[in-house]
C-alpha positions as CSV (number, residue, x, y, z in Angstrom):
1,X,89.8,70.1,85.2
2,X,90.1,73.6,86.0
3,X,93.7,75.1,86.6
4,X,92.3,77.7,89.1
5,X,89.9,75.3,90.6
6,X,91.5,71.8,90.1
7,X,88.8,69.7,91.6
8,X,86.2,71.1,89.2
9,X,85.0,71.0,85.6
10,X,84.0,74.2,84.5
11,X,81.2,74.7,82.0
12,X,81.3,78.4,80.5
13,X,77.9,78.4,78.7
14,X,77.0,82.0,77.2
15,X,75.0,83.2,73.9
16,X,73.2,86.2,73.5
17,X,70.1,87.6,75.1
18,X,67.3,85.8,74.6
19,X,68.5,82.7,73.7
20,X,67.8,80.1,76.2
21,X,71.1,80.4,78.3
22,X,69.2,79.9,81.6
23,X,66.8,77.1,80.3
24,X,69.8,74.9,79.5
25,X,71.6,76.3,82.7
26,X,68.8,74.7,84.9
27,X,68.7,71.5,82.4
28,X,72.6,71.3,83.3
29,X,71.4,71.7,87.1
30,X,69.0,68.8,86.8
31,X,71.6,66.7,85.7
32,X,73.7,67.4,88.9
33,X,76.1,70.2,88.3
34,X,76.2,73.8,89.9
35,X,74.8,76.4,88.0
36,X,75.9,80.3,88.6
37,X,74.3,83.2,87.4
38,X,77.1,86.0,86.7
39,X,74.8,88.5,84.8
40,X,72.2,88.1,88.1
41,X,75.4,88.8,90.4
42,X,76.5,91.7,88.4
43,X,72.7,93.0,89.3
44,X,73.3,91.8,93.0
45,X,76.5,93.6,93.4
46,X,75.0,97.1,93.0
47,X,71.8,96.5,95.0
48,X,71.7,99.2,98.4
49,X,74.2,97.4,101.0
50,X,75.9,95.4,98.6
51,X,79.8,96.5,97.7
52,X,79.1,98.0,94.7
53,X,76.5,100.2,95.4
54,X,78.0,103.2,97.0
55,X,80.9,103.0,93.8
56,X,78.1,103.0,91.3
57,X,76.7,106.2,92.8
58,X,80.1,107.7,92.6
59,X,80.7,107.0,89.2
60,X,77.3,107.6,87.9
61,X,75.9,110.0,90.8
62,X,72.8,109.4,92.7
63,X,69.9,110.4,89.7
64,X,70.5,106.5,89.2
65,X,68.3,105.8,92.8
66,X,64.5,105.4,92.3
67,X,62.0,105.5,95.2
68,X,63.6,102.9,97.4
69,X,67.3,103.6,97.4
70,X,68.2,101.4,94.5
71,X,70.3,101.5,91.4
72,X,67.8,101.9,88.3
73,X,69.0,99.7,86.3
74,X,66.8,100.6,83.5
75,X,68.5,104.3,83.9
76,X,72.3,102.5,84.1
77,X,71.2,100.4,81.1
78,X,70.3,103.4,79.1
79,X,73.3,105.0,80.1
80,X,76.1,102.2,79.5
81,X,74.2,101.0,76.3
82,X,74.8,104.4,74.6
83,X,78.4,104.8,76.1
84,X,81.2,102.6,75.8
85,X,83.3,104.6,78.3
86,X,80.8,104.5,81.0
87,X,80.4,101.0,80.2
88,X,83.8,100.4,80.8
89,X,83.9,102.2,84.4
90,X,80.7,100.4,85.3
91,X,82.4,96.5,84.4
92,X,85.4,98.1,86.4
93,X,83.4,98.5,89.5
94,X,81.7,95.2,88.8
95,X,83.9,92.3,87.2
96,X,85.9,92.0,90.3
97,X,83.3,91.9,92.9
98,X,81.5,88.9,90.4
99,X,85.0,87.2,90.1
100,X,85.3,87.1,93.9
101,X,81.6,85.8,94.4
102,X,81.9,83.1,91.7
103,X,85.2,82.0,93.5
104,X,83.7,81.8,96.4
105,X,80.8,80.0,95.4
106,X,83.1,77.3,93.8
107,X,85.7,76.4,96.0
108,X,82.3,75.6,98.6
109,X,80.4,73.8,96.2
110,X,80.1,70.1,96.8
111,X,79.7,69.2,93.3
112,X,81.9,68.7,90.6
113,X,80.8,69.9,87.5
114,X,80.0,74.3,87.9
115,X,78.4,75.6,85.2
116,X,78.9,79.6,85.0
117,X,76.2,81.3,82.8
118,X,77.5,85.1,81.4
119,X,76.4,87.0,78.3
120,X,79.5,88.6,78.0
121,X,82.0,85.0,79.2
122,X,84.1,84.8,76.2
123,X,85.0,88.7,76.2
124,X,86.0,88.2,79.9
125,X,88.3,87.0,81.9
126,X,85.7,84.0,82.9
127,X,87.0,82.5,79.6
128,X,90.4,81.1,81.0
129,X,88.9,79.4,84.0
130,X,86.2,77.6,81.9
131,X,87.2,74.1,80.5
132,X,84.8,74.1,77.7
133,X,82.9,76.9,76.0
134,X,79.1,75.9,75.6
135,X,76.9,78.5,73.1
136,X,73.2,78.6,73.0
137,X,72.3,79.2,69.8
138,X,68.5,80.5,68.0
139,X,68.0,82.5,65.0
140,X,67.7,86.0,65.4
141,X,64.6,86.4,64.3
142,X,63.4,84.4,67.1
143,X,65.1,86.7,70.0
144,X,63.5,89.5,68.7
145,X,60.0,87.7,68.9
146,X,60.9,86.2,72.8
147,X,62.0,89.5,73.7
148,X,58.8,91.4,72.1
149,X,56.6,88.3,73.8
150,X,58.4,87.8,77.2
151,X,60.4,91.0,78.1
152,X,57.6,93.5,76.6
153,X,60.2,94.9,74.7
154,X,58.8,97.5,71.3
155,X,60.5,95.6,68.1
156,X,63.0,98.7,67.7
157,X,64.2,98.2,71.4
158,X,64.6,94.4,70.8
159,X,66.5,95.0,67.7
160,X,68.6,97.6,69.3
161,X,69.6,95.4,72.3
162,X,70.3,92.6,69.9
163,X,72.8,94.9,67.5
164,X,74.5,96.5,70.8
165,X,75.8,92.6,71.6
166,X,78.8,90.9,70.1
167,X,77.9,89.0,66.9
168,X,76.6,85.2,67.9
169,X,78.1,83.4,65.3
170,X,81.3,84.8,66.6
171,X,80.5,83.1,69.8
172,X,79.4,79.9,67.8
173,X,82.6,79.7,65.9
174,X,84.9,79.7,69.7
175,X,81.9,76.9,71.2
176,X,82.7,73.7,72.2
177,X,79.1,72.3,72.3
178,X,76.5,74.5,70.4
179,X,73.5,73.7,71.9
180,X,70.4,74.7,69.0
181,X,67.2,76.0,71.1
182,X,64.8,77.3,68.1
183,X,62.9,73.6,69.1
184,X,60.7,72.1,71.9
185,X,62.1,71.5,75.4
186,X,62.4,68.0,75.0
187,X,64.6,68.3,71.9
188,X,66.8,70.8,73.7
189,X,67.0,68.3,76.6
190,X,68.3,65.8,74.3
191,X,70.9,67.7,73.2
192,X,72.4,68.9,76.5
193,X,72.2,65.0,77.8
194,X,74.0,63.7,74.9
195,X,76.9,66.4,75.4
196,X,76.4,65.9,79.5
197,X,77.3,62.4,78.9
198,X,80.8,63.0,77.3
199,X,81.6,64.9,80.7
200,X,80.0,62.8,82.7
201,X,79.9,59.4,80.9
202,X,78.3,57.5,84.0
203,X,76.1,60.0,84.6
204,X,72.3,60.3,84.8
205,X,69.7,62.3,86.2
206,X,70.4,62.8,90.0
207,X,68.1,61.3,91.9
208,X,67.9,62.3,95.3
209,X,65.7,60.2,98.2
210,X,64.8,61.5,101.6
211,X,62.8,59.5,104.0
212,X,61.4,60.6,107.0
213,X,62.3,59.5,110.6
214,X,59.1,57.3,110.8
215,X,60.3,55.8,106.8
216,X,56.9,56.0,105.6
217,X,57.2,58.8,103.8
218,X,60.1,59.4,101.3
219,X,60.7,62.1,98.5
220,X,61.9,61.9,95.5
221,X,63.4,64.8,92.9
222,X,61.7,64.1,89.7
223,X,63.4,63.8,85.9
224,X,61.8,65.2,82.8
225,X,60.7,61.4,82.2
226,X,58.4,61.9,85.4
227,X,56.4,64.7,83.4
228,X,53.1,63.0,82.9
229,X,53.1,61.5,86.5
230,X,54.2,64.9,87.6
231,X,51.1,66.4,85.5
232,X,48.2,64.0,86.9
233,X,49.7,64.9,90.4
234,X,49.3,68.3,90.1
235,X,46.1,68.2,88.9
236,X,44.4,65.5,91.4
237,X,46.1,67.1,94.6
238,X,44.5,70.5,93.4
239,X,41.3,69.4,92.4
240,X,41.4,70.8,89.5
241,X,42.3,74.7,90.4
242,X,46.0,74.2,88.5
243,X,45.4,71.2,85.6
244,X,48.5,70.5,84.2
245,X,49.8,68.8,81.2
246,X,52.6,66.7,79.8
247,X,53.7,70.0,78.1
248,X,53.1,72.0,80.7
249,X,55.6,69.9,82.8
250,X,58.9,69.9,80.5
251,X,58.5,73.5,80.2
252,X,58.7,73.7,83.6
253,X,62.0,72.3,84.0
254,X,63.5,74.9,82.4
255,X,62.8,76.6,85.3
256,X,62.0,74.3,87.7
257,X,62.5,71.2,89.6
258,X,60.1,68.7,91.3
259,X,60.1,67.4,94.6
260,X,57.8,64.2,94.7
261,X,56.6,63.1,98.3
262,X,55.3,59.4,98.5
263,X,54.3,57.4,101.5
264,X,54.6,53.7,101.1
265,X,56.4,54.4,97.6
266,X,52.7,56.1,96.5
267,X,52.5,59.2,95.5
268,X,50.7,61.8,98.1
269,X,52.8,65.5,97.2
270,X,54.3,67.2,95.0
271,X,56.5,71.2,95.7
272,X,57.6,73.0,92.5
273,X,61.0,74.5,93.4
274,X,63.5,76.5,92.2
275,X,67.3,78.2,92.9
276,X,67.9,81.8,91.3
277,X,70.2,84.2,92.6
278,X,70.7,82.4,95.4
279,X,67.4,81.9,96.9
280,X,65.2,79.1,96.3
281,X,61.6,79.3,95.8
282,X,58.8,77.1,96.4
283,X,55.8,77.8,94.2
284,X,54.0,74.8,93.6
285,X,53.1,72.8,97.0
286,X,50.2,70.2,97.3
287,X,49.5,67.8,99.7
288,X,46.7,64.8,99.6
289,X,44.4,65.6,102.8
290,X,44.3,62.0,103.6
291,X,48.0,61.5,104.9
292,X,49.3,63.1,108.4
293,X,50.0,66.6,107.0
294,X,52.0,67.8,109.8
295,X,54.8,64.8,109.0
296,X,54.2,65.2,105.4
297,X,55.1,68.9,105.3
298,X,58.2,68.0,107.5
299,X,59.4,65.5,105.1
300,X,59.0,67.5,101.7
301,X,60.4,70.7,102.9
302,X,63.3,69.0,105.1
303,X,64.4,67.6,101.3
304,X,63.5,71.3,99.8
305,X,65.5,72.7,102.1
306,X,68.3,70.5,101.7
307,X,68.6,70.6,98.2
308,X,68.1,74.1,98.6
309,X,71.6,74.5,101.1
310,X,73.6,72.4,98.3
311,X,72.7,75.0,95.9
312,X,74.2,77.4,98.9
313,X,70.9,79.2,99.3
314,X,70.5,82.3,101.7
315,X,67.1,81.9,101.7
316,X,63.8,79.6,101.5
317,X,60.5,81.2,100.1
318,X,57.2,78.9,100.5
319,X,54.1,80.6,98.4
320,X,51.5,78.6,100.6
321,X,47.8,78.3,99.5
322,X,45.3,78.5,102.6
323,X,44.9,75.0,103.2
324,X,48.5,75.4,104.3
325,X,49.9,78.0,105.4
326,X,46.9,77.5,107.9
327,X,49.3,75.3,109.6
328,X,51.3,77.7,111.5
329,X,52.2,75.8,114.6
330,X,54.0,73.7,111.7
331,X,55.7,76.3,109.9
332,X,56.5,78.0,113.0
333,X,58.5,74.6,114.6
334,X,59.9,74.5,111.1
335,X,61.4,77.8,111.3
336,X,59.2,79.6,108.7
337,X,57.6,83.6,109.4
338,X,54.6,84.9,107.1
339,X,56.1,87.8,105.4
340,X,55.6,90.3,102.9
341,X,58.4,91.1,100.2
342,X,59.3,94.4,101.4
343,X,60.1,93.1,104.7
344,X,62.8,90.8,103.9
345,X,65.2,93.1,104.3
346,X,68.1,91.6,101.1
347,X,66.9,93.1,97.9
348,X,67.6,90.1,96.1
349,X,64.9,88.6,98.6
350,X,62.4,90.9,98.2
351,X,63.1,91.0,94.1
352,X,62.8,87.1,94.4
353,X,59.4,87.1,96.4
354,X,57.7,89.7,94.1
355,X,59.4,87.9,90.9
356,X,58.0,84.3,92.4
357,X,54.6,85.4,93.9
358,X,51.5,83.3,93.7
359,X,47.7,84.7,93.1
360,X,46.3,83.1,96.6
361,X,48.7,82.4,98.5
362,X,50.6,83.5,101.4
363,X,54.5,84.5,101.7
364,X,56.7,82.3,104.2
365,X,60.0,83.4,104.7
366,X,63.1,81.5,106.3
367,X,67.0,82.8,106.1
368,X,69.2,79.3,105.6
369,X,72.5,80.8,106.0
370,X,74.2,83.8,107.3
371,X,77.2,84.1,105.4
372,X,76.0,85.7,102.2
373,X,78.1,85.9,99.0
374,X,77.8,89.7,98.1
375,X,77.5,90.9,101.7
376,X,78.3,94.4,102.4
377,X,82.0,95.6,103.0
């Protein structure tokens, strides 16, 4: 247990960019711990009305804005990357207001196991509040590829960024659990069970059931074992527009999580959902036209939302296609506005919605809580 929070297990996982840090964070997550972000806060802490915006400016002066008012952080990357001293004033400004929202976002988290993702944990304080060190670990070769493939990064720039980091076998050598990513997701998975398990030893994949006030229709949070279930779903309830496949599935969950509806224990909907920075995101959402859609919809995003306010979300996004978000009277009684990003008025909201957005659908918007982490002071 953790001497600052006693009540809690702490998981530090870290590894350098492009390793698979997050994939193994949300693996973590389906088994039923907490998963923070620190590198995504750092980002949040600078955005326009956060606390660290105006000291950023100060620091760096206001060339850093683009168009909208924001920090560049491409511009403050190039800048600290190339200068350790202006590196150092930026953590200055930073660090703290991270520490503070991580401690915040512990002490109300209802679940006992936190896992706190940070590129740069072990040369931080975040070191001494984490009970064991787990390192993600790929050869390098095959950061440089991810980042060339995913990140559009030129090979030189990918190389660079690598170099400019602290050397991962360093961070290999301190690790607790070394988690090996260079394989499929499902061999990954294995690997972050069987070192779950000596944390947990009675645990399994949480397993969450919400039925609705009638109790004929339930949902259910699927597991990786679900994933060919999961793909046949997908496929029938879109006739065809989004075929998925077993693959396709475990992929997904290292990004994602399923919320299965059934009625009478048969399965009639499926949403594809996922928590980042704080917001979660609904961007798969299919209903069979047979059942009572109106009660459907209220059951599956009741449980979205749920889940959504255990992970201490500030806000819900739905990417509805137009057999749904035709429903407005629904979405309405449920709380939902059609929105566009740019009119959500957080920037981590309106990065989210452009970051999740659908081809076809329609943007609904819903704010869970007031009280957000990284408010302005």
């Amino acid at each position: 247990m953790s001497a600052k929070w006693p009540e809690k297990t702490i998981i530090g996982l870290t590894g350098n960019i492009a390793t698979g840090k997050s994939v193994v964070r949300k693996m973590l997550e389906h088994l039923g711990a907490y998963g923070i972000d620190a590198d995504a806060l750092s980002h949040r802490a600078i955005a326009r009305g956060a606390p660290g915006h105006q000291p950023v400016l100060s620091a760096f002066g206001k060339w850093m804005l683009n168009s909208d008012g924001e920090i560049d952080r491409i511009k403050l990357g190039r800048l600290v990357f190339n200068d350790s001293e202006a590196l150092s004033t930026l953590e200055d400004i930073v660090h703290p207001l991270v520490s503070q929202a991580i401690d915040i976002m512990v002490k109300r988290a209802s679940q006992k196991v936190i896992v706190i993702e940070a590129i740069k944990l072990l040369e931080s304080d975040l070191r001494s509040v984490c009970d064991v060190i787990w390192v993600v670990n790929v050869p390098q070769e095959l950061q440089v590829r991810r980042l060339v493939e995913k990140r559009a990064m030129s090979r030189e720039d990918a190389e660079q960024r690598i170099h400019f980091q602290s050397e991962q076998q360093q961070k290999v050598a301190l690790a607790n659990v070394v988690i090996q990513n260079h394989g499929s997701f499902e061999e990954t998975w294995k690997q972050v069970v069987a070192a779950w398990k000596k944390i947990v030893p009675q645990s399994d994949t949480i397993q969450t059931v919400a039925k609705s006030a009638g109790g004929e229709f339930s949902v259910v949070r699927g597991r990786p074992r679900d994933s060919v279930a999961i793909a046949e779903l997908v496929s029938r309830l879109s006739a065809g527009a989004k075929n998925m496949t077993q693959d396709d599935v475990m992929a997904a969950f290292g990004e994602k999580a399923f919320m299965l509806l059934q009625f009478s224990n048969k399965p009639v909907g499926v949403a594809g959902w996922q928590v980042e920075n704080l917001v979660a995101r609904t961007t798969e959402f299919f209903i069979d036209p047979e059942v009572a859609i109106e009660s459907a919809l209220k059951t599956l995003i009741e449980e979205v939302e749920r889940a959504s306010l255990d992970l201490q979300c500030e806000a819900s996004l739905l990417f509805l296609p137009p057999i749904l978000s035709a429903h407005q009277a629904t979405w309405k009684q449920l709380g939902y506005e059609m929105r566009t990003p740019q009119t959500l008025g957080v920037q981590a909201w309106t990065d989210a919605a452009i970051e999740s957005a659908q081809p076809n659908t329609s943007l609904f918007f819903k704010q869970l809580r007031q009280d957000r982490v990284l408010r302005p002071i």
